[in-house]
C-alpha distance (Angstrom), angle and dihedral (degrees) to the residues before:
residue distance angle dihedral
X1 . . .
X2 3.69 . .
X3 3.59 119.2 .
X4 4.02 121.1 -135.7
X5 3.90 111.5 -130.6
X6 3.89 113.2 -165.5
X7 3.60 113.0 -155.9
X8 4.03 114.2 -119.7
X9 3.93 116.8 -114.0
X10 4.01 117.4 -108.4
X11 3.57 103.9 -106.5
X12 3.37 126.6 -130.4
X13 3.90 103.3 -103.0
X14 3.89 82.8 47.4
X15 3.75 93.9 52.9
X16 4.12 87.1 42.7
X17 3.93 88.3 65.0
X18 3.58 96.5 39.8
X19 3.60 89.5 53.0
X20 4.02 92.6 43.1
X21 3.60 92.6 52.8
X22 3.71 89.5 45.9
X23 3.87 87.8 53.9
X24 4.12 96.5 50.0
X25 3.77 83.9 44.9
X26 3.89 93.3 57.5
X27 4.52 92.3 41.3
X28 3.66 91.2 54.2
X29 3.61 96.0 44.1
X30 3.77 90.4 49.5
X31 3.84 92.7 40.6
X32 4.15 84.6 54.7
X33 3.86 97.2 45.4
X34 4.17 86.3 47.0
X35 3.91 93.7 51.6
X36 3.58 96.0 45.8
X37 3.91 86.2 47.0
X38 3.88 90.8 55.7
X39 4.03 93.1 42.4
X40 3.74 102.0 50.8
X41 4.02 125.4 59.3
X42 3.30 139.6 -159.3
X43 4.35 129.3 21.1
X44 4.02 83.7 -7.6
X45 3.36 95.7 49.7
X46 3.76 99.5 53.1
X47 3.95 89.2 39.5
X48 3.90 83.0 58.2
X49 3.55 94.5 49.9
X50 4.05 96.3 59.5
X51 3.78 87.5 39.8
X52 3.78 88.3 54.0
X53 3.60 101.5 40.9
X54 3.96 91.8 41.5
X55 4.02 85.9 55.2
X56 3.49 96.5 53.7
X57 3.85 85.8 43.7
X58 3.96 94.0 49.4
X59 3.70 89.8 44.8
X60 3.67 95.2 53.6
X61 3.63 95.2 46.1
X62 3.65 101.6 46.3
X63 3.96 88.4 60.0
X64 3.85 93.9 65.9
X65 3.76 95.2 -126.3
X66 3.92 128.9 179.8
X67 3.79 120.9 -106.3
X68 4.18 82.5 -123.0
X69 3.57 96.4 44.7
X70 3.44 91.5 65.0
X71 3.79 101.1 40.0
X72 3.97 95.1 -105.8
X73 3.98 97.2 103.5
X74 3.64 126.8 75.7
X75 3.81 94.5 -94.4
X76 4.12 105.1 116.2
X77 3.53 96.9 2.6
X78 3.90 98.1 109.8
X79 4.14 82.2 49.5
X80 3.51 99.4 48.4
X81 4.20 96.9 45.6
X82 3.58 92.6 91.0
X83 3.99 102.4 73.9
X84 4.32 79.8 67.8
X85 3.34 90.2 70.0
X86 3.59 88.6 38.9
X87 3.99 87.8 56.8
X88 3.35 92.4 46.4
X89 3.63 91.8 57.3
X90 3.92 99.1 48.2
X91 3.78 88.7 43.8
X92 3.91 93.3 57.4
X93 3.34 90.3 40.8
X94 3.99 88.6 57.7
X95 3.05 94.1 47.3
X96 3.60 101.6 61.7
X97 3.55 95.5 48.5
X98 4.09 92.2 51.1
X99 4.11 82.8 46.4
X100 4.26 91.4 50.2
X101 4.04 84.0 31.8
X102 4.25 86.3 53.1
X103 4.06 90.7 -128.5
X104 3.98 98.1 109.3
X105 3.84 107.3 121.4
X106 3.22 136.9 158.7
X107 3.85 130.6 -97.1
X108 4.09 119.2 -74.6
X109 3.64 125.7 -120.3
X110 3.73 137.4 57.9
X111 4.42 102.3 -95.1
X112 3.81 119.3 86.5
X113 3.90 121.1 -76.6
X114 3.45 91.7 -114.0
X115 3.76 102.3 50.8
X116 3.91 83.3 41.4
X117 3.72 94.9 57.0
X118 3.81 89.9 38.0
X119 3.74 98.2 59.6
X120 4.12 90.2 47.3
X121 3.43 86.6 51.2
X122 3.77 83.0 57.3
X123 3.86 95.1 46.5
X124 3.82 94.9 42.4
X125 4.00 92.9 61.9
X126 4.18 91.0 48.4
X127 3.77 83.4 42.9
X128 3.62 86.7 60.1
X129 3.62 100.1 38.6
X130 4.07 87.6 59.1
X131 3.67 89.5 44.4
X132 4.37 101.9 49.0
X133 4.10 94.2 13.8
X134 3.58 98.2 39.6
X135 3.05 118.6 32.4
X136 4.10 107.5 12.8
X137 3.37 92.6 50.4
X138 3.68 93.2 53.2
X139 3.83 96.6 42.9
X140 3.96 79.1 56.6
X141 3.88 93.7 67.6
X142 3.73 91.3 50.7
X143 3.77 106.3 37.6
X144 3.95 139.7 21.8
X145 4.05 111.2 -75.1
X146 3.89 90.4 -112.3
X147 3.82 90.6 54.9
X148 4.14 90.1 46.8
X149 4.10 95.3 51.9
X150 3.77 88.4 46.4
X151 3.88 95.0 50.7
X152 3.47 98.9 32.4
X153 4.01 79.7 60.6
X154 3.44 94.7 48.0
X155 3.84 82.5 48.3
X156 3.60 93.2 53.0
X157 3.85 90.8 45.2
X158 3.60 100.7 50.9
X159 3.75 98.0 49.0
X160 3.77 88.5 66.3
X161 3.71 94.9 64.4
X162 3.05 140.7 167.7
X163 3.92 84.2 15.2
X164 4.13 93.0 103.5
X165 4.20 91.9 -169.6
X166 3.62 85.4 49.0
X167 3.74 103.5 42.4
X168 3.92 83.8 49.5
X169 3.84 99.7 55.2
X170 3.48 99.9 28.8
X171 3.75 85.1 54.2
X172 3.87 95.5 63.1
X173 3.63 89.1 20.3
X174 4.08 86.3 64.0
X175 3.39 90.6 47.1
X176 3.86 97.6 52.5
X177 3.47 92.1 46.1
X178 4.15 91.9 52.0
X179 3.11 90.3 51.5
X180 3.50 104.5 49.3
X181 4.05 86.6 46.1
X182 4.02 90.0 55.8
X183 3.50 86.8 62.7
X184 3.77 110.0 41.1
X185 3.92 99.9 9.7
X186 3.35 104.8 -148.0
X187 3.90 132.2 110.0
X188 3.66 117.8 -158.2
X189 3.52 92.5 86.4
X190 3.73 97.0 47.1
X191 4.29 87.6 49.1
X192 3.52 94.4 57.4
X193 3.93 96.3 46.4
X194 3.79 91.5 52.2
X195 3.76 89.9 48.7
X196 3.74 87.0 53.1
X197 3.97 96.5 44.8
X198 4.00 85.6 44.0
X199 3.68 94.7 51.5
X200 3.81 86.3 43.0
X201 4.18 85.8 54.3
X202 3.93 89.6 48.1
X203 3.66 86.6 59.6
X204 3.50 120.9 38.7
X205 3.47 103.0 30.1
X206 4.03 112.0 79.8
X207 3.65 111.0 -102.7
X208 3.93 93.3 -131.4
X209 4.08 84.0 62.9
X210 3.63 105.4 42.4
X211 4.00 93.2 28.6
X212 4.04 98.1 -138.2
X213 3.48 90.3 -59.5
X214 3.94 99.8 -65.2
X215 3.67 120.4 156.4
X216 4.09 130.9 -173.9
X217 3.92 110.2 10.8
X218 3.53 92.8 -13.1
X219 3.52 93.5 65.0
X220 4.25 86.9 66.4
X221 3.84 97.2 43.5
X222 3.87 86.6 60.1
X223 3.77 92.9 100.9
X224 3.60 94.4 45.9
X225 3.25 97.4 55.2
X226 3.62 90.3 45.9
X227 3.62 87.9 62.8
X228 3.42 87.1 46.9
X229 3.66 101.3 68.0
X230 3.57 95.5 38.9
């Protein structure tokens, strides 16, 4: 006679661990395809970039998740609109004092303001999806929410080195923008105020301080390419 086995279920503090390892797994791989993005240049660079951002993609997708889980649905968004406004405020504000301080300029590069400021639009909001739906929310399955917004900040920070006006703001900048995502969990709002504090960077800030905006290796070909176009 054979006897019929039936295999026990996972339980749930089983499936917790499987799913926090799963989580740390996916952060450090991201965090390692990011810094090797910032640190290389040229065709490598930009094949690292789609193989990063098509990772953290992938690895969001294949988990099944709600639009409002990860802060693209319309849960929070009514809550969260008021740091554009809030933008909008510091940015004028900026902006005067680079006008009286004579260090308004306009935006680098060769394509059209408005197709500039577009496309960073574009890369702000996926900037903030990596930052809050990424990365926050998996920090949140392995540590206390507190301890998430204040690494995920110092996660946000430190991937702008050597930049030191960017590792600065994006510091408290990360934080503000974690914590306003713990409590209304949604991003839109948060992606268009860092595109507006960004472009506000871009242009009152001297170029020879903040460097166009270049971060990792990029950040120390600045002059060369400088020298380059002239």
């Amino acid at each position: 006679m054979f006897t019929s086995y039936q295999l026990a279920p996972i339980s749930t503090s089983e499936h917790g661990k499987r799913s926090g390892w799963i989580s740390g797994l996916e952060i450090l791989a991201a965090w390692a395809m990011i810094e090797m993005t910032i640190w290389t240049s040229g065709k490598t660079q930009l094949r690292l970039f789609w193989v990063s951002a098509l990772f953290i993609i992938a690895s969001t997708i294949i988990h099944r998740p709600r639009l409002n889980e990860i802060g693209l649905g319309k849960r929070g968004l009514w809550s969260s609109l008021w740091v554009v406004p809030a933008a909008l405020v510091l940015a004028s504000a900026a902006a005067l004092l680079a006008w009286e301080a004579g260090t308004l300029h306009p935006l680098f590069g060769a394509i059209g303001i408005a197709t500039h400021s577009s496309a960073y639009f574009v890369w702000a909001v996926f900037q903030q999806f990596i930052l809050q739906s990424y990365f926050f929310l998996r920090l949140e399955k392995l540590i206390s929410t507190r301890r998430a917004v204040i690494l995920s900040a110092t996660l946000f920070c430190l991937v702008h080195i050597p930049n030191p006006v960017l590792v600065v703001v994006c510091l408290f900048a990360g934080w503000f923008a974690c914590e306003v995502f713990r409590r209304t969990r949604n991003i839109y709002a948060l992606g268009i105020a860092h595109a507006i504090l960004g472009l506000t960077i871009a242009v009152t800030v001297p170029d020879h301080i903040q460097r166009h905006m270049r971060v990792g290796i990029g950040y120390y070909h600045y002059h060369q390419a400088q020298q380059h176009q002239g």
